[in-house]
N, C-alpha and C positions, 0 to 999 in steps of 0.2 A: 487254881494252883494245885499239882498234884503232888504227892506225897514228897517225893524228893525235893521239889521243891519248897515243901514248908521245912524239911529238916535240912537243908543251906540255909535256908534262910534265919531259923533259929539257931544253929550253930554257928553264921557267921554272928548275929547279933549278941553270944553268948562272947565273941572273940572279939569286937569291934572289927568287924571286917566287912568291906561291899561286895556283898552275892554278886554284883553286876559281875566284879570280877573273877569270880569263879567260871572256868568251864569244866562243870561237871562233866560232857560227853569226854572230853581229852583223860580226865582223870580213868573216867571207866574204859577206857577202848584200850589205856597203859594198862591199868589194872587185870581188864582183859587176856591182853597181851601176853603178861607175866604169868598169869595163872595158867593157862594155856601151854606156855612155851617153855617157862622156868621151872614154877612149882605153884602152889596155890598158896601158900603162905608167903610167900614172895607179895603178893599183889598188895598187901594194903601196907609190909614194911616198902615197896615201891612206893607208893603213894606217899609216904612218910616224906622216904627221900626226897622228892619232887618238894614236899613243900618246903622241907630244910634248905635245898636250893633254891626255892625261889624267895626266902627270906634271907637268903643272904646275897640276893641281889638276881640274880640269874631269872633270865626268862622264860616263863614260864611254856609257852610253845614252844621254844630252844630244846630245855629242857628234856622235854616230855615223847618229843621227838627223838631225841639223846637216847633217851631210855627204853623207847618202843622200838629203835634200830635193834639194842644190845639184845632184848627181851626176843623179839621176830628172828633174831642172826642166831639164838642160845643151839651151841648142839644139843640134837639127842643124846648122845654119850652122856653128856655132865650131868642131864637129868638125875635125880634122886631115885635112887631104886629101889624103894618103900613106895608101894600103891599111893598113902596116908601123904607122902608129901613132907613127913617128919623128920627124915636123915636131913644130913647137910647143913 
């Protein structure tokens, strides 16, 4: 088991949650995505999102896909234009 997966594994056991159901790579290729295309602090209030959607019902590949269209589609224009990623 390597690192990433011992900390799933104790933060879902921290949440009452089954790791099985985590996909970690979707989470990071979004997260990715966002930091990438949007802004870097984007990427983990992204991931946020994703999970508030998929707790309130939404699934979770739907989702995530949802989100990596908007993230991959972001103009350059709208980018933040602070190096730092902190405007906006």
């Amino acid at each position: 088991m390597n690192a990433m997966e011992r900390w799933v594994a104790a933060a879902c056991a921290e949440l009452d949650l089954d790791p099985a159901q985590v996909d970690v790579p979707r989470v990071l290729d979004l997260a990715r995505d966002v930091a990438h295309n949007v802004l870097r602090p984007g990427a983990p209030v992204t991931a946020y999102l994703l999970g508030v959607a998929v707790g309130r019902g939404a699934d979770p590949a739907v989702a995530a896909t949802a989100l990596t269209a908007l993230a991959t589609g972001w103009p350059a224009d709208r980018a933040p234009a602070a190096p730092d990623g902190d405007s906006e």
